[in-house]
Structure formats: C-alpha cells, structure tokens
VODO-670836 format. One record per residue: x negated, y negated, z of N, C-alpha, C, O in turn; residue in three letters. Coordinates in steps of 0.05 Angstrom, whole numbers, plus 5000, padded with zeros to 4 digits. Example, Ala and Ser with C-alpha at 12.3 -4.5 7.8 and 13.67 -1.06 7.14 Angstrom:
<pts>
473651145156475450905156473650665156471550665169ALA;474350455142472750215143474249995157473249775161SER;
</pts>
This chain:
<pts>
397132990858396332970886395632670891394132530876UNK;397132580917396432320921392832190932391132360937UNK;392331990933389831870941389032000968386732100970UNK;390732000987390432091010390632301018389632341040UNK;392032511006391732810997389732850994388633021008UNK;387532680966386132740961383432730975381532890975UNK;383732440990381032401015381432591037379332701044UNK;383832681050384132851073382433131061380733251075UNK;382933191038381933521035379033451032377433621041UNK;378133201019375833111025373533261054371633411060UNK;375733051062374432941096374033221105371933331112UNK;376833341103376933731121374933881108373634041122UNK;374433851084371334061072369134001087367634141102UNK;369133691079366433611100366333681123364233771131UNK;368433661139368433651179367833981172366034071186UNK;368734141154368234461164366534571165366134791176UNK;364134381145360734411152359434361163357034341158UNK;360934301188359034111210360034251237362134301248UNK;357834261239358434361279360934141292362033931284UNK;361034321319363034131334361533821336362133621323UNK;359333841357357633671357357933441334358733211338UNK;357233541310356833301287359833291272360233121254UNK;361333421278364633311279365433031297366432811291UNK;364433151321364732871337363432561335364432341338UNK;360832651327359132441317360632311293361232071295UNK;361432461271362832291254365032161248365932031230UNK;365832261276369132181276368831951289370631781285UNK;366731901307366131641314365731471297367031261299UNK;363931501279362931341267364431231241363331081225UNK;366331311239369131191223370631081240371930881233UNK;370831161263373831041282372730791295374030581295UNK;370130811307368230621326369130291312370330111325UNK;368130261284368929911278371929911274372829711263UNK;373830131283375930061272377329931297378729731300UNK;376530141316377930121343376129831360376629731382UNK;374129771341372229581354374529371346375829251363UNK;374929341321376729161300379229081315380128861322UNK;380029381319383329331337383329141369384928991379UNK;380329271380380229101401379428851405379728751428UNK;378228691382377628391379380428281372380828061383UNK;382228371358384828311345386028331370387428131376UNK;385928531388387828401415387128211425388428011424UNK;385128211437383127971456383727761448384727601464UNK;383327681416384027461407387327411409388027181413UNK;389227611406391727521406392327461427393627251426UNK;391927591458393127571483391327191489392426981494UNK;388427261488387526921492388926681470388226461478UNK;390426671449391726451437394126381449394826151449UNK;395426551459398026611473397526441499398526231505UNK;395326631514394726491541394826171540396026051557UNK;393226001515391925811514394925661512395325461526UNK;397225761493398625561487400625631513402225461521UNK;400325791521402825661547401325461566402525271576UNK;398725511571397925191588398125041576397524831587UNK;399125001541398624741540402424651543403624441547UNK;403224931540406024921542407424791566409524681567UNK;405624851586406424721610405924441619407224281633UNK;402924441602401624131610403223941594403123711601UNK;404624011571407223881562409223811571410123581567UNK;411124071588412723971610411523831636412723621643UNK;409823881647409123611662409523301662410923131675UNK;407223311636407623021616409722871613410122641620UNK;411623081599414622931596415622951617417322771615UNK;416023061642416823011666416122771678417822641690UNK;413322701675412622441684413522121667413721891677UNK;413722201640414421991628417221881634418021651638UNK;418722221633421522151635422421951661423921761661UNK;420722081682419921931707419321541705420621351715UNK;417821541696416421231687419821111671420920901679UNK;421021291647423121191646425121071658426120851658UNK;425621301670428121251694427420931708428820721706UNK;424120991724424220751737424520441716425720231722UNK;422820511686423720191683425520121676426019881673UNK;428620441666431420341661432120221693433420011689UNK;431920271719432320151743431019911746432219711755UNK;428819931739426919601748428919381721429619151726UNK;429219481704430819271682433319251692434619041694UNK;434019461699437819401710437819151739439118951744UNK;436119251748435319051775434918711763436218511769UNK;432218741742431718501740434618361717435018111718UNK;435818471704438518321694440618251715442118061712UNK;440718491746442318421755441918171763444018041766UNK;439618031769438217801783438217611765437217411776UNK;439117531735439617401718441417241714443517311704UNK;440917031721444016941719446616961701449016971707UNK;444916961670445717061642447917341647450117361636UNK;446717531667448617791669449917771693451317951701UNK;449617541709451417571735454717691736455817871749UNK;455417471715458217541702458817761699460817851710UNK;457317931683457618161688458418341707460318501706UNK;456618301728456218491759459418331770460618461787UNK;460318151764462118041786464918121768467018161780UNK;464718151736466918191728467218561738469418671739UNK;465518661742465118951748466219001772468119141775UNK;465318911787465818921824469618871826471219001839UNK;469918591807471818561799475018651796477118571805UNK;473918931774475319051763475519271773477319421765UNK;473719361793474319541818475419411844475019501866UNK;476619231839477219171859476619011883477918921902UNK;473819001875471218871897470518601901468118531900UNK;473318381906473218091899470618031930469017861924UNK;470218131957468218111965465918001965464817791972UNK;465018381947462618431932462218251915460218111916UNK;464718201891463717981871462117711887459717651884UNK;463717591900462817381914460817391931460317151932UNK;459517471942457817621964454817621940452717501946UNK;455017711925453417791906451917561891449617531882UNK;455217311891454517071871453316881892451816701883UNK;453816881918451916811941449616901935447916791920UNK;449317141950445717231957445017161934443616981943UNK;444617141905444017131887443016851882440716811875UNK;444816641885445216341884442516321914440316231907UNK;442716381936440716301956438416521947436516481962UNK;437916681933434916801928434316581910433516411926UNK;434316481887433916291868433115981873431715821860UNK;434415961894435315651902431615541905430815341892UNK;430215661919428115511927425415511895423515361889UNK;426615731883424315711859426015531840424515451821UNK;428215451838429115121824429114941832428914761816UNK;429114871864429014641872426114581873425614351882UNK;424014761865421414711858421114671832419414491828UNK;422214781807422914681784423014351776421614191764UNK;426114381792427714071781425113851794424713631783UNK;423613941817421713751833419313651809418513411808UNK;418213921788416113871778417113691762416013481757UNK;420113771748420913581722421213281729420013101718UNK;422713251747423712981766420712831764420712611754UNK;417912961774415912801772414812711746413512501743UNK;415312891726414112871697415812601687414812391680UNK;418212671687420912421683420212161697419811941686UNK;420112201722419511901729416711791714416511561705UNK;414711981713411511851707411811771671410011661658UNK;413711831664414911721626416111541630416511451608UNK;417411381648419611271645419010901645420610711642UNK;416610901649414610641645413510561614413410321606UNK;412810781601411210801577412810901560412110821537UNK;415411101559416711241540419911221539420911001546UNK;420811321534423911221535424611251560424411441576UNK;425710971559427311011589429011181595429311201620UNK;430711361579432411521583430911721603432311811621UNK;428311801603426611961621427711901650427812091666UNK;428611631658429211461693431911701692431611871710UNK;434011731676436411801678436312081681438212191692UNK;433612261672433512541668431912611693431612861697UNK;430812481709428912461732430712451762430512571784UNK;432812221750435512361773436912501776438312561796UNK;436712601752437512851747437513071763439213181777UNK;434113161752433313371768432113281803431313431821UNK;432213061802432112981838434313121844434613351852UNK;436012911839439513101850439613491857440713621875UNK;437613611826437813871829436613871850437613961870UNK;434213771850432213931881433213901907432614041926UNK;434613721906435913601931437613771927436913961941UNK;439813851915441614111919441214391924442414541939UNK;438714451902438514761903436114771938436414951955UNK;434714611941432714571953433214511990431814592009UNK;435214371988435114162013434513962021432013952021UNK;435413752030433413522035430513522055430413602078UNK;428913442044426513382063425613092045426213022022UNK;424212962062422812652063421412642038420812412033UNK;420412832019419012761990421012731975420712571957UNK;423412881979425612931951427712671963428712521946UNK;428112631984430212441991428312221983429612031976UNK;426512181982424311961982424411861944425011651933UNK;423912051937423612031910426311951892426411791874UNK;428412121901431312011888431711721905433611571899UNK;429911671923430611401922429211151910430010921906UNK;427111261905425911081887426211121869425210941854UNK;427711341854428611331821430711111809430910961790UNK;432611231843435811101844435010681847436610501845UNK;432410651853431210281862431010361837433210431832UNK;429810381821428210381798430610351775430210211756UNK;433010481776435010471756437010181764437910031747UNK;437310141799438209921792436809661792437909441790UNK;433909711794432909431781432409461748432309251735UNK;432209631738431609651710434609631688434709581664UNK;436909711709439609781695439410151681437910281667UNK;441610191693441410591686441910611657444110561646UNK;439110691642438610721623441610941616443311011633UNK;441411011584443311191575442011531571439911591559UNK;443911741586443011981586442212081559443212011538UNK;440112261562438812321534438212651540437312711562UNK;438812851521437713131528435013201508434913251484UNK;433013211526431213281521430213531510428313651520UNK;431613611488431813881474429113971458429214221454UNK;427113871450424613841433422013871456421813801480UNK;420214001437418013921459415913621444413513571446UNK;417813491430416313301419415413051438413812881432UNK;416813071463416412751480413812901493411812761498UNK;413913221499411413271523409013251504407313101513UNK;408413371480406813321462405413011452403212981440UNK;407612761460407312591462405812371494404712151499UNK;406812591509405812421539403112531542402112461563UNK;401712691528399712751537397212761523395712941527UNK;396412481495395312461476392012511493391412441515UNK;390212681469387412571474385612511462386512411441UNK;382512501462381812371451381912081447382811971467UNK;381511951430381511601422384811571433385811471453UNK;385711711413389611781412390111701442392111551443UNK;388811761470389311691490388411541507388511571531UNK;387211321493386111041506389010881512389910801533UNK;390410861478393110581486394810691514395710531530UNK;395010981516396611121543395911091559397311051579UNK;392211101556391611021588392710771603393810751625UNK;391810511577392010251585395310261597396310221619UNK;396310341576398610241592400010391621401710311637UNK;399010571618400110721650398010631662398110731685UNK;395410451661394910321687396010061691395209941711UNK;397609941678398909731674401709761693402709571706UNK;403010081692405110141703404010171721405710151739UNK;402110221729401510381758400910071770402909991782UNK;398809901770398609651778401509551791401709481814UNK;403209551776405609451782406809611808406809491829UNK;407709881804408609951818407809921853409209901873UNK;404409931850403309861879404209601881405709551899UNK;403409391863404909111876407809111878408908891877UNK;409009311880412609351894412809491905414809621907UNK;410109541923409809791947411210091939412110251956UNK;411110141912412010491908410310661900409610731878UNK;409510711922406410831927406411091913404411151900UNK;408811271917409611571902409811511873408711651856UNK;411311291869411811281836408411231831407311451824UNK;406711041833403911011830403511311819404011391796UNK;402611441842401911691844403111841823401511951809UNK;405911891816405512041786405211891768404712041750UNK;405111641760404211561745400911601743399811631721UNK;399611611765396811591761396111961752394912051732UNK;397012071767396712451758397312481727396512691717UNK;398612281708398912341680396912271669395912381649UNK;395811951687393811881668391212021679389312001664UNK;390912121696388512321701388612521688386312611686UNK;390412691675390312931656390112791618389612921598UNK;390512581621390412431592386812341599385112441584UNK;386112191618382812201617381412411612380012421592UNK;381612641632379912901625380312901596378012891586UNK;382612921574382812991549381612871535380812961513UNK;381012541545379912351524376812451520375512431499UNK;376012541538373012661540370312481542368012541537UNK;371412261551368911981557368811961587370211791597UNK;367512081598367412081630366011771639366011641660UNK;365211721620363711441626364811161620364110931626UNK;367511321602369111061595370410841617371010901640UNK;370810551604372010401631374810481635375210481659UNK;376910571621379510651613379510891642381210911660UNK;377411031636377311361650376611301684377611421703UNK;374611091685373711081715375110851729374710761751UNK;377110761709379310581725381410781740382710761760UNK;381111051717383311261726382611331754384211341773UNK;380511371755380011521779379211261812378711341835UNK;379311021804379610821827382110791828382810741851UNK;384110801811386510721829387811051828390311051830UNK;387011241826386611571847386511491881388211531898UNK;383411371884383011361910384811121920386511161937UNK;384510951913386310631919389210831926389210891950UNK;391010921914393511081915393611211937395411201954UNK;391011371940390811611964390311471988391211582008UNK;388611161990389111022017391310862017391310702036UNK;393410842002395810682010397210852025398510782045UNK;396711202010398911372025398611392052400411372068UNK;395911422058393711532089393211732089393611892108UNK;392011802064390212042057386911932049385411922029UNK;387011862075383411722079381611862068379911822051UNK;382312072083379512322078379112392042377012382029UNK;381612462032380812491994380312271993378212251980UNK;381311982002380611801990377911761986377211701963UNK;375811802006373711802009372411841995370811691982UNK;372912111996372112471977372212271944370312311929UNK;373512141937375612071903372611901899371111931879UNK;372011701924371111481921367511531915366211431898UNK;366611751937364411821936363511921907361411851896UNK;365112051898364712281868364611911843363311861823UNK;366111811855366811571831364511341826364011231805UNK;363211281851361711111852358411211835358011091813UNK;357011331840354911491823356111391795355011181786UNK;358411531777358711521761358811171738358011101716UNK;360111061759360510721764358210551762358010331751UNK;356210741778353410591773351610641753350310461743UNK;351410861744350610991716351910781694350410701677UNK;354310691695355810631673356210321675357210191657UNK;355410221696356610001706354109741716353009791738UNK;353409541705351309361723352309291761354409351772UNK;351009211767350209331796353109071807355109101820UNK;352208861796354508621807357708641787359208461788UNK;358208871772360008821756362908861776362909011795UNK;365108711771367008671788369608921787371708881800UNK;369209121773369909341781368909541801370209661818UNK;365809571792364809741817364509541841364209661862UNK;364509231843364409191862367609271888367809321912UNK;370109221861372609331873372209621887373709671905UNK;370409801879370910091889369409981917370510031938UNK;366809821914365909911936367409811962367409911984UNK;368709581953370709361974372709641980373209712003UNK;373709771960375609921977374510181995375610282016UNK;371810281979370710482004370810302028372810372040UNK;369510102041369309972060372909942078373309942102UNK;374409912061377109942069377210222084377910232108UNK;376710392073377510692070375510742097376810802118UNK;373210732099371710702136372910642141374210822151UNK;374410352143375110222168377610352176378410362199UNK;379210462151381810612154380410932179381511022199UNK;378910992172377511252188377211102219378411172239UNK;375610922218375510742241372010852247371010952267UNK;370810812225367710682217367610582210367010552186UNK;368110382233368310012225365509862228365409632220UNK;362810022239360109902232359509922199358709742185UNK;360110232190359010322162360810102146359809962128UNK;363610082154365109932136364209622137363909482116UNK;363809552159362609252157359709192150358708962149UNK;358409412146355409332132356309372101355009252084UNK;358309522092358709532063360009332047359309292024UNK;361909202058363108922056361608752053361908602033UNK;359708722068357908592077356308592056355708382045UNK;355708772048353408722017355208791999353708811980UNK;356908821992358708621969359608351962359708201942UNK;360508331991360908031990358607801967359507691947UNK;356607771974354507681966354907681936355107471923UNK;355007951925354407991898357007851886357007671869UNK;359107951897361007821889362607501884364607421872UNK;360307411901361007131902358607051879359306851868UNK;356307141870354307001850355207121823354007041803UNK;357307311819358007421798360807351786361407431764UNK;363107151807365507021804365006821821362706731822UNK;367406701839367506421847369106441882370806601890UNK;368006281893368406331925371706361925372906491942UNK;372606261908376106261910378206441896380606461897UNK;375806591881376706901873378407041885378007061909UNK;380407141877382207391890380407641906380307761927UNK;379307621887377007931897375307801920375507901942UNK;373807581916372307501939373907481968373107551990UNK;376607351961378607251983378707581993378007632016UNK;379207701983380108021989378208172004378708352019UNK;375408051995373508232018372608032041371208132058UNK;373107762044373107592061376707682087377307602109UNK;377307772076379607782092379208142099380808232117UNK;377508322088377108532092375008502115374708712129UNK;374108392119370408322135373208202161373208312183UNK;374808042157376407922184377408212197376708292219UNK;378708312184380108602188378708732207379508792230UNK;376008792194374509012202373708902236373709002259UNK;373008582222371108482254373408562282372608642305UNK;375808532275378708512294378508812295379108902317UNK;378008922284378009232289375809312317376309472335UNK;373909172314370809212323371009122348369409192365UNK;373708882353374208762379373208542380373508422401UNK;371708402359371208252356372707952345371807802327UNK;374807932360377407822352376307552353376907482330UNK;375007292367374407082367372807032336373306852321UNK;370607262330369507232305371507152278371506982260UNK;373707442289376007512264377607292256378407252233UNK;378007142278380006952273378906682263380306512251UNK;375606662270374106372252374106492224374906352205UNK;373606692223373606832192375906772181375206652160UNK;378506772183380206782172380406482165380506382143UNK;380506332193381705932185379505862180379105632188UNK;376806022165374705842146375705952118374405822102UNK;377806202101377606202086380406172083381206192059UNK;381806122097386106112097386205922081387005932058UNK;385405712093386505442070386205502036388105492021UNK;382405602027382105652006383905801995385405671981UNK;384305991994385806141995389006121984389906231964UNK;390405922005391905892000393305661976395505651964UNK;391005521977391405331954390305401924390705261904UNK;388805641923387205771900389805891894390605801873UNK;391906111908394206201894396506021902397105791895UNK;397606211921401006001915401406171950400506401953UNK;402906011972403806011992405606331999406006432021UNK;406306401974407806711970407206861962408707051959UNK;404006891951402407071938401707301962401007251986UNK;401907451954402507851969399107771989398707852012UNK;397107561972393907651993395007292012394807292036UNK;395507182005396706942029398707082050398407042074UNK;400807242039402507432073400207502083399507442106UNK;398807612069397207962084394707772102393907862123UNK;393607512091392207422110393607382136392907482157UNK;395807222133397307042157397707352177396907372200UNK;399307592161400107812169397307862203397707842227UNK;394707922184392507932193392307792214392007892236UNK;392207492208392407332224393907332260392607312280UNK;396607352258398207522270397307742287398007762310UNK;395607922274395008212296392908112313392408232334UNK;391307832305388807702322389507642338388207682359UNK;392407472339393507212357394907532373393907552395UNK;396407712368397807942382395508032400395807962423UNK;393408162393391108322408390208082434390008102458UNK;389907932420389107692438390907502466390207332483UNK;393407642458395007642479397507422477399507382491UNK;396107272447398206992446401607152425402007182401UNK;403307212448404307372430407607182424409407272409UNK;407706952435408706772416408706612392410106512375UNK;406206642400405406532376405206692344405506582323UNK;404706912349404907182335407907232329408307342307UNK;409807192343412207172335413906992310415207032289UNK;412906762326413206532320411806492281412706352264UNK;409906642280409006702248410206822233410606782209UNK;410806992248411107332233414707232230415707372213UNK;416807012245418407032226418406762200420406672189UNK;416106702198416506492176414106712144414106682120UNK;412706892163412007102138414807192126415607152103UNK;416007342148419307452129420607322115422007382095UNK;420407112126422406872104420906872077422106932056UNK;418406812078417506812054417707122034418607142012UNK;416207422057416607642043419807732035420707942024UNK;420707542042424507672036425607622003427307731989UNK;423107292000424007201981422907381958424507511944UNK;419607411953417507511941418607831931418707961909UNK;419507901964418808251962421808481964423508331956UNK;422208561965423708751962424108872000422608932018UNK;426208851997426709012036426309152035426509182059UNK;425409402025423909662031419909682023418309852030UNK;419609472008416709442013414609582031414909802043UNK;413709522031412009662056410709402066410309412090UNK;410009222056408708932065411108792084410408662104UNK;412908802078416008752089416708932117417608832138UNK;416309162113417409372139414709302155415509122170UNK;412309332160410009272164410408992183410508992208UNK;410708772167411508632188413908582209414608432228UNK;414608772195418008862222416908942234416108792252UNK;416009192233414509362251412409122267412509172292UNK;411208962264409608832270410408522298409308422318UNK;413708502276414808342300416008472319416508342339UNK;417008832319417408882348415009022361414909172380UNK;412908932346411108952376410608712383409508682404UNK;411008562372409808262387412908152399413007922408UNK;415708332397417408222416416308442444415408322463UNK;416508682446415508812464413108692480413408682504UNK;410908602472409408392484410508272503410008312527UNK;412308102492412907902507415708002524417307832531UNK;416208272529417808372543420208322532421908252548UNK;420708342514424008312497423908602490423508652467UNK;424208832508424309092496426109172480425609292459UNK;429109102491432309082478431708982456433109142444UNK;430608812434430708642416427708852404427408912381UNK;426108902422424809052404424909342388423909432367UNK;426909462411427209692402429309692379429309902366UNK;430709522374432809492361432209482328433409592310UNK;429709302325427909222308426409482293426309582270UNK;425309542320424009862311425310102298424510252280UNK;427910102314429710372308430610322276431210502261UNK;430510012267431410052239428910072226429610152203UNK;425910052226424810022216424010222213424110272189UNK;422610462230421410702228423010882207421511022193UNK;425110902202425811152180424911012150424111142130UNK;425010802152424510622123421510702121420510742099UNK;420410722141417010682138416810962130415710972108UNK;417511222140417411502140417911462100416211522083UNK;420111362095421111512072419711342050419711422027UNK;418311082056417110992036413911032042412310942025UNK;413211112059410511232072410811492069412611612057UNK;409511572078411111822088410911892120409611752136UNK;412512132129412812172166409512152177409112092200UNK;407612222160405212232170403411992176401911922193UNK;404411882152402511612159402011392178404011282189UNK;399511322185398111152201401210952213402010932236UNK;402110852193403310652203405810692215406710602236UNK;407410932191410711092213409111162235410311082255UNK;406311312243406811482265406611212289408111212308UNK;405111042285404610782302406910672310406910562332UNK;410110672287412110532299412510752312412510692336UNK;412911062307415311142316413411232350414711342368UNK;411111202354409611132384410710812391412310802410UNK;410010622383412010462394414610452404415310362426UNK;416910602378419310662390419310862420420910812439UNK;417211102421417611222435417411092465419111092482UNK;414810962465414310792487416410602495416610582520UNK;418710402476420010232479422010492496422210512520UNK;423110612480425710872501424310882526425410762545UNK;421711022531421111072551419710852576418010862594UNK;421410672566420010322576417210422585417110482609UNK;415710442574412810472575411010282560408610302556UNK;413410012550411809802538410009832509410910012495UNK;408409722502407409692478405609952478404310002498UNK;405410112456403210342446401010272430401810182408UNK;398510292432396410282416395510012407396109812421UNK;393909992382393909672378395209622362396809802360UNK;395509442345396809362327395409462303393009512303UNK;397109492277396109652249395509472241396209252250UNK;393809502217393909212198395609272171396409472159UNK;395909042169398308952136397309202121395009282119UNK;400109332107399209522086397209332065397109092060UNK;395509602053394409572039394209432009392209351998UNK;396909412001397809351971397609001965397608871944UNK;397208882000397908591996394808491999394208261996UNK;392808712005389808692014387508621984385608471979UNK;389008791970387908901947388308591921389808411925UNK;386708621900387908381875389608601862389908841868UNK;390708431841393908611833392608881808393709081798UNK;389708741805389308921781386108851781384808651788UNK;385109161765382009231771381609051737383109051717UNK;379008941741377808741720377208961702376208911680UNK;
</pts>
C-alpha cells in the first residue's frame, strides 16, 4: 500500500469520529494555510507581471524618444555638412547626377552668399594681425595681410575700413618693396607676437618705435593695430607701473584723437594720468606729454577754457624741466595759440605764434612736420581774420614744402588742401575751390575716416561750395600728427 493510501485511510478513520461540525472544522484547518499559500502565490504572480509591463512600456517610450533625438541629430548633421564646404561637392555632384544642373548651382550660390559675411570678418581679423607683425616680424606678414584684405574686400564688400586698409597695406608694400609670399602653416609666429612677462619689454619697445613712425606718415589705422598688439603684450607683462606699459596706453589715447574719437580719448587719458602720477615725478616729460595732449583732446571737444588752463600749467613745468626751444615746449606753445584762435581770441593767437615761429624754426629745420603745423596754424588766424590772401598766399608755399617732406595722402598734406579751398572760397574763387575740395574729401574719408572732424568739415564745405552758399563753419586746425613731438621721452 502506497504513502497516500496509507494517510487517506488515516484521515477517513479519523473524519468518521467526528461529527459533521468537527469534520468541517478540520478540514479547514489543513486546507486554510494551503489555500492561504495558493492565494499569496497568485497576488504575488499577477503584481510581478503587472510591474514589468509598466516598465515594459516605460521602455518603449524611452526608446521612442531617443530614437527621436536620433533622427533629429542624423538631420541637424546632414544639414550642418550640407553647409560645409568640404561636402558641397557632394550635394552638387548629387543634384548633378539627377540631373539638377540648376539646383547644383543655385545651391553653390546661396551657400557661397550665407558664408560670405562670417569670412570677410575672418580675412578682416587676420589682415589686422598681419599688418600689426609686419614692422617687428617677417615681412612676409605685409604680403599675407593683402592677402586677406583682398579676401574681405571680396567675400565682404567694399566699405571705407577695408578699402582703407588694403590701401595702406598696398603704400606700405610699395614703399617697403613686396616682400616674398610666405604660408603661415605653424602656430609658431602667433606664439611669438605675443611674448610676456620681461620676454615682452624688447616687443614693446619696438612696436612703439613702429607705431611712432607710422603716426609721423599720417597712418593713423596702421598705428592703431600696431598699438592693440602692444596693449595685449602690456597687460601680459604684468607691470602696470612700468614706463614701457604707460607709454602703451598714451599713444592708445594720442591714436584715438588723431582718429576723432575724442570722447575714449579722454576716457584712455583720464584712467592714464592717476597712474602716471603715482609712477611718475610731477615735471617728468612724459606725463607732462599726456597732460599737453588731454588739453588737445578739450579743445578737440571745444573746452577750450578747461583746455587752456591745462596748457597753461604745463607749460611752466615744462619749460624749468627742458629748454624754451624744446619740441615739447614749442608743441604746447603752439597748442595755447590753437586753443586762444579757438576762443576767438585771434589777435592774442597770432602774437603767440610770431613770438615763438622764429624759435622754432631755427631750433629744427624749415620742413620739420611742428614748423608746417605752426605756419598751417598760422594760416587759419590770417583765414578767420579775414586776410584770406594772404592765407593763400602761405598755404601754397606750405605744400611746396609738405610735397617734398610728406607723402600726398598724408593727412598734414590733404588738411592743407582742404585748407586752401577754403581760403580760395573766401576770396570768392568757388570754381577753383570746389575743384580743390572734390579731390580732396574722399582722400580725407579713407585716410580719416567718413566721420571725422575734418572729412565732415570738407565735405560741408563742398556742400556749401555746390550749393553756392559760400564758406561753411570755421576753419579746422592742422591734423594732429604735425602738433605732437615724433616720440614720447
């Protein structure tokens, strides 16, 4: 007899001694944890089940969304290669080969004009980096600078900074002779233009040496990148108090009033001076240069009291600290004439000048850039004052001399063009003035720029000459570059 044979006959003896009643009771009490058993074993099976299909689903979601995120960055990548120049070829051999000579072309357009303005901003930054090396590092930099002029001017368009600048690259190569092209494949020259520390004292010196120069040949833009390299080589050197560093930042502001950007100039001048005096004795002939040129920079605003009390107490120091026949003294003696002629005070302006002209002129040489710029001066006294033959009558024996000295696009040179057709307009020669004018104003725009004090003054004169409305405004004074000594002590 088996096990279970044997418990059943068991169980049936027992149940047959027991009332119905305690039959039922015991049948419970065997079946109760079993059926308890069976029903935790479901509960638990149906809730594991439940649990994994939400997660079954929260899976398909998931990858629905990723797949999603895919799709778009296989599209956002197809987009951004189509926009590559690297794969253009591609898209055009495709369009191509369906047939779509159009499309190909159409494509190699819009593509070529979406691009065009973020290179011709490119080739602009390089063009400036190139020219601002091409003083201090291999000249081959002049040849890579027309380079990318040429690009900006192609991808770009012409406007008055880029036509401006390829032309002072294009002066610059043929007075220097067109260096030989060089490809600039390494980053070893930029690692080199931008030493600091001690390492960037000899760089400083000599890009203020380039920069000096360039203002005495009126290239006020070349200055300017030249001076923006050596301002990121000062910050590096880390001597804010050095003379190397706070020369950087006077011919900053000096640059910014050649352009007729008065107001930074100001701004350059105010931040510079504090520092100058901390570092500097009170008569030393650098900070006395900043302050002669703040006083410039008023009178350029046309706060010509503030500017002539500040002159005014330099002068002094400057004469017990050098010699009455000084460049620098001559320079704020002819700044104090300027200002007084500004003030209207033209009888004063003009004793000022023939008590210091002669010195002056016999301390340098009859062709020296501060002997024009006096006579120049001289000239707007005798013009305001009405003697406008006589103003003529100067201003062409200044050109003869500036023709020899200076360069025909100068600015000391156009300045007094500009200068003799207002003093032919004076005297009613409008035909001869306007004639004068019409060549002179685009010269002034592209070596000035369209904004400045002095283009806007011709091209109001020209306007006035068309509209025979006679002479406009007063007369400007001599650019700045012939005002100034050639170089800070």
């Amino acid at each position: 007899m088996g096990f279970m044979e044997f418990f059943a006959s068991i169980w049936v003896s027992y149940l047959t001694d027991l009332t119905p009643a305690e039959q039922a009771l015991a049948a419970l009490t065997v079946l109760g944890p079993v059926l308890a058993s069976l029903a935790g074993m479901r509960r638990y099976y149906l809730g594991a089940n439940k649990n994994l299909a939400v997660e079954l689903a929260e899976e398909k979601d998931a990858s629905r969304r990723w797949l999603k995120k895919f799709n778009e960055a296989e599209a956002e990548l197809a987009s951004l290669k189509r926009g590559l120049p690297a794969f253009w070829m591609d898209v055009v051999t495709r369009e191509r080969r369906d047939g779509n000579e159009e499309l190909a072309l159409g494509f190699l357009r819009d593509e070529m004009r979406a691009i065009a303005r973020p290179l011709a901003e490119a080739a602009d930054n390089l063009a400036r980096h190139h020219v601002s090396m091409a003083f201090d590092g291999d000249p081959a930099h002049l040849s890579e600078a027309r380079r990318h002029a040429r690009l900006a001017l192609l991808h770009g368009g012409p406007t008055p900074s880029r036509e401006g600048l390829l032309g002072e690259v294009d002066l610059l190569a043929a007075a220097s002779g067109i260096p030989a092209a060089r490809e600039f494949t390494t980053w070893d020259d930029l690692h080199d233009a931008y030493p600091g520390s001690q390492d960037g004292l000899p760089a400083l010196a000599a890009l203020h040496t380039a920069t000096y120069k360039q203002l005495e040949e009126g290239r006020y833009h070349v200055a300017k990148l030249i001076n923006r390299r050596a301002g990121i080589i000062a910050e590096r050197i880390g001597q804010p108090d050095h003379p190397g560093v706070l020369a950087t930042r006077y011919l900053k502001a000096r640059i910014l009033n050649h352009l007729g950007d008065y107001q930074p100039a100001l701004a350059e001048i105010d931040a510079l001076l504090p520092d100058q005096k901390r570092a500097l004795p009170e008569n030393d002939p650098n900070l006395l240069g900043t302050r002669r040129l703040k006083a410039r920079v008023l009178d350029n605003l046309e706060n010509h009291r503030a500017a002539l009390a500040e002159v005014e107490a330099v002068l002094p120091l400057e004469e017990a600290a050098l010699t009455a026949d000084h460049p620098n003294v001559l320079a704020s003696r002819r700044l104090k004439a300027r200002i007084l002629n500004n003030l209207g005070e033209h009888a004063a302006a003009l004793a000022e000048i023939e008590d210091f002209a002669p010195r002056e002129e016999k301390a340098l040489s009859p062709d020296h850039p501060g002997v024009l710029a006096t006579r120049c001066l001289k000239v707007q006294v005798l013009d305001v004052m009405g003697d406008h033959k006589a103003a003529h009558d100067e201003l062409d024996a200044i050109a003869s001399l500036e023709g020899k000295k200076l360069g025909e696009d100068h600015p000391a040179v156009l300045t007094t063009r500009y200068l003799k057709a207002q003093a032919l307009a004076g005297q009613g020669e409008d035909e001869a003035a306007l004639d004068e004018i019409r060549a002179v104003a685009p010269q002034l725009a592209r070596v000035l720029t369209q904004d400045h004090p002095t283009t806007q003054a011709a091209l109001q004169l020209m306007a006035g000459l068309v509209l025979k409305a006679g002479r406009t405004g007063h007369p400007l004074s001599a650019p700045e570059v012939a005002d100034e000594p050639s170089s800070h002590l």
